[in-house]
OpenMM code with the backbone's topology and positions (N, CA, C; nanometers):
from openmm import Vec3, app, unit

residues = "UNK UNK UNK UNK UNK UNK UNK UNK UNK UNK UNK UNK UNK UNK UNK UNK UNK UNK UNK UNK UNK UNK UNK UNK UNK UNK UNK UNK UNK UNK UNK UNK UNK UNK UNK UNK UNK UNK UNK UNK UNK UNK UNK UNK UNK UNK UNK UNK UNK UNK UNK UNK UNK UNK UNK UNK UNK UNK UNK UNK UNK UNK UNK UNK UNK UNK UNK UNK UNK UNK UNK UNK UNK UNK UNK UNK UNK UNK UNK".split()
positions = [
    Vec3(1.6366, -1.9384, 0.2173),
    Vec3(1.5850, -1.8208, 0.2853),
    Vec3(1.5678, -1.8535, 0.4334),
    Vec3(1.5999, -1.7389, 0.5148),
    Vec3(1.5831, -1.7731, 0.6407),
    Vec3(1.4314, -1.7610, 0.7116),
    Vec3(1.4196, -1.8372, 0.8181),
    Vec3(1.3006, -1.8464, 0.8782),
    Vec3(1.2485, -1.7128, 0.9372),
    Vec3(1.1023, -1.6617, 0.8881),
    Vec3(1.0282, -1.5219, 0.9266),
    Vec3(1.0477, -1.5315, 1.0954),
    Vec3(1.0073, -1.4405, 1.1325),
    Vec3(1.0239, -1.4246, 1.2994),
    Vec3(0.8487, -1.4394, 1.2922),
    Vec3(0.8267, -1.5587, 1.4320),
    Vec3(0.6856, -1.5613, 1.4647),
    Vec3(0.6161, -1.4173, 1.5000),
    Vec3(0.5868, -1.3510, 1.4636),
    Vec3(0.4930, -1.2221, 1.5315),
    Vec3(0.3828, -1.1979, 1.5800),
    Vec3(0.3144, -1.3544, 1.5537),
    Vec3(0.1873, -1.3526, 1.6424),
    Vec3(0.1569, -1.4728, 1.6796),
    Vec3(0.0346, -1.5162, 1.7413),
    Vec3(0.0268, -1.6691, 1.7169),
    Vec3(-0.1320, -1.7076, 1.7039),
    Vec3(-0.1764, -1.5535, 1.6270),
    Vec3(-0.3315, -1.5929, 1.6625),
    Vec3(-0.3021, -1.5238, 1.5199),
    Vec3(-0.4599, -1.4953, 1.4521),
    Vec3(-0.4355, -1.4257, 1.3101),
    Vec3(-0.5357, -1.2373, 1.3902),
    Vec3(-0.5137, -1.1549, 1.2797),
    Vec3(-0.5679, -1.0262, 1.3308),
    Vec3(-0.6493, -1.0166, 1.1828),
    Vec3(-0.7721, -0.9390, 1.2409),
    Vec3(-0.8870, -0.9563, 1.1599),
    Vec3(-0.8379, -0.7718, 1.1117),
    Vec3(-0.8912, -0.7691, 0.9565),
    Vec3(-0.8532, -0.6928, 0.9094),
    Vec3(-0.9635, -0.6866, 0.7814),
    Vec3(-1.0003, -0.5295, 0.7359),
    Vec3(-1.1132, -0.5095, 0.6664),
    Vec3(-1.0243, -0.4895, 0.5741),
    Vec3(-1.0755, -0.5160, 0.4602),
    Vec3(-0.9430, -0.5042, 0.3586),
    Vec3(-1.0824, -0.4018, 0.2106),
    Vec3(-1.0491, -0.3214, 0.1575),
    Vec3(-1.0923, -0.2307, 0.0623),
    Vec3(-1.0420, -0.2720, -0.0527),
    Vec3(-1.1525, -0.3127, -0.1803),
    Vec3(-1.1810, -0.3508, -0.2799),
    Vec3(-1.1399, -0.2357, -0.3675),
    Vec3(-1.0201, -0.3209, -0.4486),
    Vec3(-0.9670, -0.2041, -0.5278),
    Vec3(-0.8350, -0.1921, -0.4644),
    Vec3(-0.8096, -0.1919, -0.3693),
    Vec3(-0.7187, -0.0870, -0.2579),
    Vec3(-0.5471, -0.2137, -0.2370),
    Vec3(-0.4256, -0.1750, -0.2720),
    Vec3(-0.3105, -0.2343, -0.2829),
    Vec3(-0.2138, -0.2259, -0.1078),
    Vec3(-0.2372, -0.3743, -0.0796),
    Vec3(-0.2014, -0.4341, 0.0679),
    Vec3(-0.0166, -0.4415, 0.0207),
    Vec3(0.0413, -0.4562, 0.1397),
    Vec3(0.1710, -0.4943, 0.1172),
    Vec3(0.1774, -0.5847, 0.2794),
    Vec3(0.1909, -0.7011, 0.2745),
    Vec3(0.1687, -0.8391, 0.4061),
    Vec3(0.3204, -0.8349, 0.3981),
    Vec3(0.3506, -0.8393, 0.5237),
    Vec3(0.4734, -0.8407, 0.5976),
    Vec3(0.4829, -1.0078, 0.6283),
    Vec3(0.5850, -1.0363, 0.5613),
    Vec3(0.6648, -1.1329, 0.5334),
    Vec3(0.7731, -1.2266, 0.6314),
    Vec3(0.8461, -1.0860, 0.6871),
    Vec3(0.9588, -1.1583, 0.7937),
    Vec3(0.9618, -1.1615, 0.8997),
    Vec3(0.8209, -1.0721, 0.9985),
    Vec3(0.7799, -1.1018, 1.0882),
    Vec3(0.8016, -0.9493, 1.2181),
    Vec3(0.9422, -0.8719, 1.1368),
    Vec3(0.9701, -0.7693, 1.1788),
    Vec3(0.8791, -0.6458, 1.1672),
    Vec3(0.8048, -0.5995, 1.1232),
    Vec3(0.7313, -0.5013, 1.0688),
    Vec3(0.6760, -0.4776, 1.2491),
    Vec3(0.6781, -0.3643, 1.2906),
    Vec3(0.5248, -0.2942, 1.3956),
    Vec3(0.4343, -0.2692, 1.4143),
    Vec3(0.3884, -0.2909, 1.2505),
    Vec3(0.3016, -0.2676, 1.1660),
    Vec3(0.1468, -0.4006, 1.1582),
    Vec3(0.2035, -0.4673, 1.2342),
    Vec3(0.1666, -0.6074, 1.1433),
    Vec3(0.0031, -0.6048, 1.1176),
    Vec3(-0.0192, -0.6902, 0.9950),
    Vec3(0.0276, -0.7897, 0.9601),
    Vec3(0.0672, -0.7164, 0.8159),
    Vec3(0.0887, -0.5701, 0.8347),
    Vec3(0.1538, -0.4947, 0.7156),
    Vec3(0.2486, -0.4371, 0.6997),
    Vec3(0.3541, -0.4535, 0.5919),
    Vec3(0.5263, -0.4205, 0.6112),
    Vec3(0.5094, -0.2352, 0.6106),
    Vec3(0.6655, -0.2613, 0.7332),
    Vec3(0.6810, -0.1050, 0.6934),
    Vec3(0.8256, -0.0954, 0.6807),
    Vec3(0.8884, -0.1562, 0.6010),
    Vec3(0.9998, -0.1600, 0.5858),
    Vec3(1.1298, -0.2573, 0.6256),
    Vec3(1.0780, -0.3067, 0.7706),
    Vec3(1.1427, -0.3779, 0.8439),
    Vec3(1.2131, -0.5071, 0.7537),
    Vec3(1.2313, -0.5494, 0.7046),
    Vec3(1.2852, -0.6500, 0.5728),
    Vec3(1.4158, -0.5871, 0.5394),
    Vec3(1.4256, -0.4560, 0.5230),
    Vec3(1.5393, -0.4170, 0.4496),
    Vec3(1.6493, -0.4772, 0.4817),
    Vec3(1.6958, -0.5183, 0.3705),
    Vec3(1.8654, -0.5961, 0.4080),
    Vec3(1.8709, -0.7540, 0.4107),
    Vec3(1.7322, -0.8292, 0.4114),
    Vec3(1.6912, -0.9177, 0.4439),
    Vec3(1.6942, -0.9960, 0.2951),
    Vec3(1.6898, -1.1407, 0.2694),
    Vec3(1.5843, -1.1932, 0.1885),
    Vec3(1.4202, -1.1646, 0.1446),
    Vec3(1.3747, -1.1270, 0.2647),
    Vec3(1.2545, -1.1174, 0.2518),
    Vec3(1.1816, -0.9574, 0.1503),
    Vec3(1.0749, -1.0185, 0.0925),
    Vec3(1.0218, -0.8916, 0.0223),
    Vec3(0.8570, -0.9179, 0.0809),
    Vec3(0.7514, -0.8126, 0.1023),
    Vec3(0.6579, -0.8205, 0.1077),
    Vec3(0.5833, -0.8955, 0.0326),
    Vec3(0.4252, -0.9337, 0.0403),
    Vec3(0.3813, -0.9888, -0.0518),
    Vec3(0.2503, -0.8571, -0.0804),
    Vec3(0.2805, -0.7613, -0.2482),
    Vec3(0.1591, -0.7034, -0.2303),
    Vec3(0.0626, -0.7671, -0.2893),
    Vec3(-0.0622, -0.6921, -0.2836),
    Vec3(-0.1693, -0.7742, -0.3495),
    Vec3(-0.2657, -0.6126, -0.3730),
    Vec3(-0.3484, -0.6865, -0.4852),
    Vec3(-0.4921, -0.5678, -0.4245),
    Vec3(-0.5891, -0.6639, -0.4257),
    Vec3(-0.6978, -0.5684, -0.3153),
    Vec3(-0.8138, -0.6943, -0.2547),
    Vec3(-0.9079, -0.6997, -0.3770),
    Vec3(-0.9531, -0.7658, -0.3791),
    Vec3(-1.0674, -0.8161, -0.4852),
    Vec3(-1.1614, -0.7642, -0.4295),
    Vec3(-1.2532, -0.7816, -0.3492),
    Vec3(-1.3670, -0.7312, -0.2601),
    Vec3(-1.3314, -0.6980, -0.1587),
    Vec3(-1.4075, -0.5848, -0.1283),
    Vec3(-1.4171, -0.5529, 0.0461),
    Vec3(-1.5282, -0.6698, 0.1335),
    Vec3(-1.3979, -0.6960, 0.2552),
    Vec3(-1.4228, -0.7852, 0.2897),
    Vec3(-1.3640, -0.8048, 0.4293),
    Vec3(-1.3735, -0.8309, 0.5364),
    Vec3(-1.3126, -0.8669, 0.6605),
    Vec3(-1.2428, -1.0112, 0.6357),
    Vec3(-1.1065, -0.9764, 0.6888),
    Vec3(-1.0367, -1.1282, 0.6650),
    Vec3(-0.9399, -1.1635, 0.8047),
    Vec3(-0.8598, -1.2812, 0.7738),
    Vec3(-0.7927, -1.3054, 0.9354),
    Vec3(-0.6554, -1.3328, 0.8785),
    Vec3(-0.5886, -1.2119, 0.8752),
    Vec3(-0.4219, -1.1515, 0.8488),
    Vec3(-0.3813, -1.2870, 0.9291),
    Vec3(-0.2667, -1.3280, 0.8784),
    Vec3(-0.1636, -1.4326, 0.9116),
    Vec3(-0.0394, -1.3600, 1.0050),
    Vec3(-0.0036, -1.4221, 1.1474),
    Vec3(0.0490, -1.3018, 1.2307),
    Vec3(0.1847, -1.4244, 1.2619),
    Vec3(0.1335, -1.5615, 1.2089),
    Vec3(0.2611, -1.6413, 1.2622),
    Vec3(0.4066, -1.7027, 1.0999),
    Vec3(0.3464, -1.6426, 1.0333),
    Vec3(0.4173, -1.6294, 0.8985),
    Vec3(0.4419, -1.7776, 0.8534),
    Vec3(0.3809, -1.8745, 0.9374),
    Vec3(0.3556, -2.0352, 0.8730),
    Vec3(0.2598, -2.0506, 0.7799),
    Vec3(0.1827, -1.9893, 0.7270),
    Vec3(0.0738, -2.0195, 0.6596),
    Vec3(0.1269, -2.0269, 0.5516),
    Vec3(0.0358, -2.1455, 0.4514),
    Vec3(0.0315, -2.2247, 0.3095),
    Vec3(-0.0255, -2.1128, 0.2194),
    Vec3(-0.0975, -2.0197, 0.2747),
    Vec3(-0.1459, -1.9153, 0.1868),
    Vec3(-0.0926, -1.7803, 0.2581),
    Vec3(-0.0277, -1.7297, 0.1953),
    Vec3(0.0864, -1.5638, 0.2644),
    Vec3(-0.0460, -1.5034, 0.2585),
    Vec3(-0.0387, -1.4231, 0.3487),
    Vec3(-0.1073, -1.3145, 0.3862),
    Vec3(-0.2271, -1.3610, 0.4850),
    Vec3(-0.2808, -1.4800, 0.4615),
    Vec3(-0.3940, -1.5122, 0.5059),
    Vec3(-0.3858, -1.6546, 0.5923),
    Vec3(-0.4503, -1.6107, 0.7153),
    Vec3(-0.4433, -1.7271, 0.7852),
    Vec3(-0.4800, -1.8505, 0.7350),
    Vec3(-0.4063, -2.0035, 0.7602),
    Vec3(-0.5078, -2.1080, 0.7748),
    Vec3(-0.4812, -2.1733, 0.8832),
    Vec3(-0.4560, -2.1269, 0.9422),
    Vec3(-0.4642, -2.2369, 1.0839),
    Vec3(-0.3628, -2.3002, 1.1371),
    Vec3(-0.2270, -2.2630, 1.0595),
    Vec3(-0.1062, -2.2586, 1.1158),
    Vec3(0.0058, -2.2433, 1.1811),
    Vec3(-0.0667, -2.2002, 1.2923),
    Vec3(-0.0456, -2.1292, 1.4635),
    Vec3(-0.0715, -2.2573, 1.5259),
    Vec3(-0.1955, -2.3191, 1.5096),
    Vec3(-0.1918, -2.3960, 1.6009),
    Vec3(-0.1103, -2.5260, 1.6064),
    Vec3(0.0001, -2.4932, 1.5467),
    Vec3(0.0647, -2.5902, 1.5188),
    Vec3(0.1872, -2.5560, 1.5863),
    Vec3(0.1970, -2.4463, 1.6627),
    Vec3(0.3384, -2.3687, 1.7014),
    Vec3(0.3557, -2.3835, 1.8479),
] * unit.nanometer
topology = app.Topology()
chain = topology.addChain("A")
for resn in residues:
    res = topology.addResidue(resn, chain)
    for name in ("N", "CA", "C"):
        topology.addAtom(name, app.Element.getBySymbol(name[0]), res)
């Protein structure tokens, strides 16, 4: 698979609703970020959905290096 496009290099804080089905943009293309809006098509890449467990403020992954998709760990500062 080919390498996501960096789209950020910091993470974006994001309230996420308990119950409620995310779709995390994957290849870096989305306008959307750090949530797909299609931009993948044609690609390898597929979103990653999820639904949140709790409502909760979290720190969206914007450089698509992270060990955990969707969610930052600190893998910007490595870029």
């Amino acid at each position: 698979m080919p390498n996501p496009k960096i789209a950020g290099t910091s993470p974006i804080r994001v309230e996420l609703e308990a119950g409620k089905t995310y779709a995390y943009c994957t290849c870096g293309e989305s306008d959307n970020q750090p949530f797909c809006n299609g931009a993948h098509k044609g690609t390898e890449f597929v979103p990653k959905v999820f639904v949140a467990e709790e409502s909760k403020t979290v720190g969206m992954c914007t450089c698509k290096q992270t060990g955990n998709p969707g969610f930052c760990d600190g893998s910007h500062k490595a870029l």
